[in-house]
C-alpha positions in Angstrom: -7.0 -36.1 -30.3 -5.3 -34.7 -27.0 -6.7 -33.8 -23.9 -8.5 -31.0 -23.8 -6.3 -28.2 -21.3 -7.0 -27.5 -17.8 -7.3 -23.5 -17.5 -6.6 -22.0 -14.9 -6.4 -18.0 -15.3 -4.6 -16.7 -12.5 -5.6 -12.4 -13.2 -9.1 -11.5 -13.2 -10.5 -8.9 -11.2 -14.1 -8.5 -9.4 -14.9 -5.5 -7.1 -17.0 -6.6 -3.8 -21.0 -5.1 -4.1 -19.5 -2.0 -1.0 -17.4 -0.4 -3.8 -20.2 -1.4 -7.2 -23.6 0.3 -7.8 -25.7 1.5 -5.3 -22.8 0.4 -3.0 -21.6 2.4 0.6 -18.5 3.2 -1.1 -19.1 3.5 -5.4 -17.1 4.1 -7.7 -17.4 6.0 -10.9 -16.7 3.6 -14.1 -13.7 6.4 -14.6 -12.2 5.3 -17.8 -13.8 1.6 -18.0 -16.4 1.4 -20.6 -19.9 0.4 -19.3 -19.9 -2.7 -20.1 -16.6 -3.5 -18.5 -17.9 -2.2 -15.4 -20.5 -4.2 -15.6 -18.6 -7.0 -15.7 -16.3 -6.0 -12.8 -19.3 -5.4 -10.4 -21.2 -8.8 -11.5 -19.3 -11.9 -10.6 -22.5 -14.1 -12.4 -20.9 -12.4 -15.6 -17.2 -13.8 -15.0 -18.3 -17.4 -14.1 -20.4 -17.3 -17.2 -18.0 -16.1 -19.6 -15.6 -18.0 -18.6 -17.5 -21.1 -18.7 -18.7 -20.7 -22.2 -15.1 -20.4 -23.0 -13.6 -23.9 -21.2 -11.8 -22.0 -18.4 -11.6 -24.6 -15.3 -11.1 -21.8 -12.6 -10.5 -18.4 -12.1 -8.3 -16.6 -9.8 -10.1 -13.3 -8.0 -8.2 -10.0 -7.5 -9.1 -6.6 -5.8 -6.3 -4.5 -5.8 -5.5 -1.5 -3.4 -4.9 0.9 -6.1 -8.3 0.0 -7.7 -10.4 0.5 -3.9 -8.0 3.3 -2.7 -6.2 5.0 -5.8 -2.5 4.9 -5.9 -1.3 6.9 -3.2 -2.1 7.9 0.3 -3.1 6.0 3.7 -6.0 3.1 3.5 -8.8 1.5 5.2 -8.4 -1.4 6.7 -11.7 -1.8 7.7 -12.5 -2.0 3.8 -9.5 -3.9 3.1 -11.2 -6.6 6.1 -14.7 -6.1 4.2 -13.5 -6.8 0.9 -11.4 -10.1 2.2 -14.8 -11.5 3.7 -16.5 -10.8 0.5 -14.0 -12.7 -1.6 -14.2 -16.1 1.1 -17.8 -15.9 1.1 -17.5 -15.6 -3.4 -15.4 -18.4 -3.6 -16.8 -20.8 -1.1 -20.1 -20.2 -3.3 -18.3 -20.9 -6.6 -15.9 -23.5 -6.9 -15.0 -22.4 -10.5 -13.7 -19.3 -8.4 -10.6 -19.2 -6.1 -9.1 -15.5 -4.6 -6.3 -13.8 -3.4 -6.7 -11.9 -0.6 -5.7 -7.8 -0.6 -3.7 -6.1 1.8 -1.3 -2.9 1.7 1.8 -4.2 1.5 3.4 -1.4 2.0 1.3 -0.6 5.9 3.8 -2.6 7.5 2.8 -5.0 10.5 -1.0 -4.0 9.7 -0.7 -5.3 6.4 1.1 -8.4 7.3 -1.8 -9.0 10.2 -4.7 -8.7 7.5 -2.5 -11.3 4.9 -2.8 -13.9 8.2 -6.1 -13.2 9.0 -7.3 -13.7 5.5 -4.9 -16.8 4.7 -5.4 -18.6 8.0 -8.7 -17.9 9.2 -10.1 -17.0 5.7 -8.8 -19.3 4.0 -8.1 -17.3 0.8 -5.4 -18.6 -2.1 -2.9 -16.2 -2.1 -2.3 -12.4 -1.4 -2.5 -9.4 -4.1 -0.2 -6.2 -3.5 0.7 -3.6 -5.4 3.7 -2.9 -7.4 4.6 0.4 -5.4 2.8 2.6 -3.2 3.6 6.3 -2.3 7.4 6.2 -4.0 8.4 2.4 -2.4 8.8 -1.0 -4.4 8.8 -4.4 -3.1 12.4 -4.1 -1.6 11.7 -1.2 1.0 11.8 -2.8 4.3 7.7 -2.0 5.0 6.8 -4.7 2.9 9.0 -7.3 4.5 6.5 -8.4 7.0 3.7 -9.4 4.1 6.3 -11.3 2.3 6.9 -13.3 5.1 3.5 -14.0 5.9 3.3 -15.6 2.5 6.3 -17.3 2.8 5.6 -19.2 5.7 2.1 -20.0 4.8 3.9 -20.6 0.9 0.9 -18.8 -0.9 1.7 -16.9 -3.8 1.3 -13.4 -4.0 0.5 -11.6 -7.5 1.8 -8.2 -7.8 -0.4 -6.1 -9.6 0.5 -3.1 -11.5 -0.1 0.4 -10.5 -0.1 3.8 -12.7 2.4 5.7 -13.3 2.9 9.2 -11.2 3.3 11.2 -14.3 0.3 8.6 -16.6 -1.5 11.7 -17.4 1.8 12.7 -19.4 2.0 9.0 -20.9 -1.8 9.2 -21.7 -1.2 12.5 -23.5 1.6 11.1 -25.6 0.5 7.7 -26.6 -3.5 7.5 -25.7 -4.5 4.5 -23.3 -1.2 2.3 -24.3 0.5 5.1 -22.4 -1.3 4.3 -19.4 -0.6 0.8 -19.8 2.9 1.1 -20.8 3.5 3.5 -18.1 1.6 0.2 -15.8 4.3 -2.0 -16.9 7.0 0.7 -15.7 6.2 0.2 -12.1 5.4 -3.6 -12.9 9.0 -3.6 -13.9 10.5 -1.8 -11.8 9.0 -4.2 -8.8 10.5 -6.9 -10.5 13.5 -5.4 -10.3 13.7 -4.4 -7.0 13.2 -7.9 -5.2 15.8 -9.3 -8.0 18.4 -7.0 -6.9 17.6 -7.4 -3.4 18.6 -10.6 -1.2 14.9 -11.5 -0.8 14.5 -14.4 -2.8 17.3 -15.8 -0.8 16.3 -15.1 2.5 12.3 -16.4 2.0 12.7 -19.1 -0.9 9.5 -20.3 0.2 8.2 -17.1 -1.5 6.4 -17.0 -4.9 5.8 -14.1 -6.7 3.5 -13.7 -10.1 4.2 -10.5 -12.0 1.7 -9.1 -15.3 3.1 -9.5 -18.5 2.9 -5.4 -18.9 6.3 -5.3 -16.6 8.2 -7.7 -19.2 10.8 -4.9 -20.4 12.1 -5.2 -17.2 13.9 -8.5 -18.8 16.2 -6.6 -20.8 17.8 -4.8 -17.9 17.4 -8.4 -15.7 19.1 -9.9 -18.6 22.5 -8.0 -18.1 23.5 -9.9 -15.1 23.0 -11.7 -11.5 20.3 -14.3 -11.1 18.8 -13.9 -14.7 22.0 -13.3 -16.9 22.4 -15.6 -19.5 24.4 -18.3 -18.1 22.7 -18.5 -14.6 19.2 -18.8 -16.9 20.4 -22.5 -18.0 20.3 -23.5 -14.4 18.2 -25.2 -12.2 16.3 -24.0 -9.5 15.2 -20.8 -10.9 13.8 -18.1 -9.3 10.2 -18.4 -7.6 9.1 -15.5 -10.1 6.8 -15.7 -12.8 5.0 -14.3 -15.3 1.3 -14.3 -16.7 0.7 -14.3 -20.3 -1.8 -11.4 -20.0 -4.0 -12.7 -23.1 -3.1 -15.6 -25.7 -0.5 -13.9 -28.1 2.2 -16.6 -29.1 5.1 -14.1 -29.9 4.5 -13.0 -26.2 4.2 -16.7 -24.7 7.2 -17.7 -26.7 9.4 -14.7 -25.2 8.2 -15.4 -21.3 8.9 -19.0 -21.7 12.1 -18.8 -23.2 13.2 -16.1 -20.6 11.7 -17.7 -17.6 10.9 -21.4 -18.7 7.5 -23.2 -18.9 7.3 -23.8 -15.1 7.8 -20.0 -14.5 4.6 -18.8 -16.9 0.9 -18.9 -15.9 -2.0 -17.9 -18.2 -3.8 -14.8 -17.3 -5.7 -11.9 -18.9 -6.7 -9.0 -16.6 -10.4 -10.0 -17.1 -12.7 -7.8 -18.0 -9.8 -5.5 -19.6 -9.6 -8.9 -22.3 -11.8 -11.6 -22.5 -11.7 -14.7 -21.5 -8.9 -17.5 -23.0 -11.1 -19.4 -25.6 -10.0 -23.3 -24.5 -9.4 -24.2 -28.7 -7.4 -20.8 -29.2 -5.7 -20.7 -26.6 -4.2 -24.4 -27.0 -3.3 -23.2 -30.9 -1.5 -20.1 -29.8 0.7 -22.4 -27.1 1.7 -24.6 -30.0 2.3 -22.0 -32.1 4.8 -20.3 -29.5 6.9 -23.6 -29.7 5.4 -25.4 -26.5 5.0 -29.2 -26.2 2.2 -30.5 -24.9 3.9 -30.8 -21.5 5.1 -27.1 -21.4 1.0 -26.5 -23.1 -0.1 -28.2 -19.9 2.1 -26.2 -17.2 1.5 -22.3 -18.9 -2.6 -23.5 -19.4 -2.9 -24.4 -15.6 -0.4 -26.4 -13.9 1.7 -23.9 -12.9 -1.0 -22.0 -11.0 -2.5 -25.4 -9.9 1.1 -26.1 -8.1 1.1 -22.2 -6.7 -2.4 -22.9 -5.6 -1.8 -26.2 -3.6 1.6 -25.2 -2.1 0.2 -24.6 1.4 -1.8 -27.8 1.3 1.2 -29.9 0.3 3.4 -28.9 2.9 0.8 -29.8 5.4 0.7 -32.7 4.2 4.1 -33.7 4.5 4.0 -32.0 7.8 1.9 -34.8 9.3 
């Protein structure tokens, strides 16, 4: 009988007590059902769930887009509130770690929150969004939080925002327009730092991108660092992708596009439930993974992101 899998989901979501119920700042449920609002605004309910279903740690989000909406100047007294709610979370839970927010997109002030909560904080990583008031990932404002993670080699997830025109992709195609129309701007950050020379000039940067922005592989596909030849070699890009949920056809498509080192499990918790340990090791063997590649997508990928930092310190002394 093997070893049961380590789990490490690296996208789940929590909004700090300011922004929940009663809070200085609420906010409406919008188009979240009760009960997933419930869950977002009780962290009890995501150590619990994710407990009962064998998951050995989860990795914390608050995104800009979800405090601040998706366009327009922020507050970085909230963004500083929200990164000492997450320090004080995790150094409460142990089956909880966090990324720390920041705009990415604010320039130095962005890049002086991502020290302040990496260094003094001691958060995990650093969550951005995709694109923020017409820029991606490439525009030169964002430079100065990708260096910050680069030097202190934390990953950063980058979190999908909506679409300008989603009210036009809701209207056509329900919810999965929204969601599609998630993945656009997912994508099209992909793109953006592939095309650029970033990943060259920082290659101490990581970056973890949803599973929504995977159509972006077809255009990535047709050339430079992910055509078909330069995917056969080694190193490959520090960018990966999170399953978003447990669906082999998916798995077997990231992995064999990015390899097994390059895939971490995820699910956008509470949007989908929590990876079931059982099902989830059944779904990896039925995308085609051995128990090595099983091993690196369940949580040693994210395990390796997560330890970066502590490793090079190590060999630093």
């Amino acid at each position: 009988m093997s070893t049961p899998l380590d789990i490490v989901d690296i996208h789940t979501h929590l909004w700090p007590p300011a922004w929940g119920p009663g809070g200085k700042h609420a906010k409406p449920s919008g188009a979240f059902s009760p009960e997933i609002y419930r869950k977002i605004t009780t962290p009890s309910a995501l150590v619990d769930e994710f407990k009962t279903a064998g998951v050995s740690l989860a990795v914390v989000t608050t995104t800009i887009e979800s405090l601040f909406g998706a366009e327009g100047t922020v507050d970085f007294g909230g963004i500083r509130e929200t990164n000492d709610w997450l320090a004080g979370l995790v150094a409460s839970e142990p089956s909880l770690a966090a990324c720390a927010v920041t705009d990415a997109f604010a320039g130095e002030e962005g890049a002086a929150e991502a020290e302040r909560a990496i260094v003094e904080l001691g958060l995990s990583g650093l969550v951005i969004d995709s694109s923020r008031n017409g820029k991606f990932l490439a525009d030169p404002s964002v430079r100065p939080v990708l260096e910050v993670a680069a030097r202190h080699r934390v990953p950063i997830f980058v979190h999908p925002v909506a679409h300008p025109n989603s009210d036009v992709l809701i209207e056509g195609a329900g919810a999965l327009g929204n969601s599609l129309g998630r993945g656009l701007m997912n994508g099209v950050a992909f793109l953006s730092i592939i095309k650029s020379d970033i990943l060259d000039e920082l290659p101490d940067l990581h970056l973890i991108f949803a599973t929504l922005g995977l159509g972006a592989i077809v255009q990535a596909a047709r050339g430079g660092i992910y055509g078909r030849a330069e995917r056969q070699r080694q190193p490959r890009p520090n960018i990966y992708f999170d399953t978003m949920g447990a669906d082999p056809a998916i798995i077997r498509t990231l992995v064999g596009f990015f390899g097994a080192e390059r895939v971490l499990a995820g699910t956008d918790w509470p949007i989908l439930p929590a990876l079931e340990a059982k099902s989830l090791q059944a779904s990896l063997a039925e995308a085609g993974l051995d128990d090595a590649a099983q091993r690196l997508v369940a949580g040693g990928n994210a395990r390796r992101l997560l330890s970066l930092r502590e490793a090079t310190a190590k060999a630093a002394e």
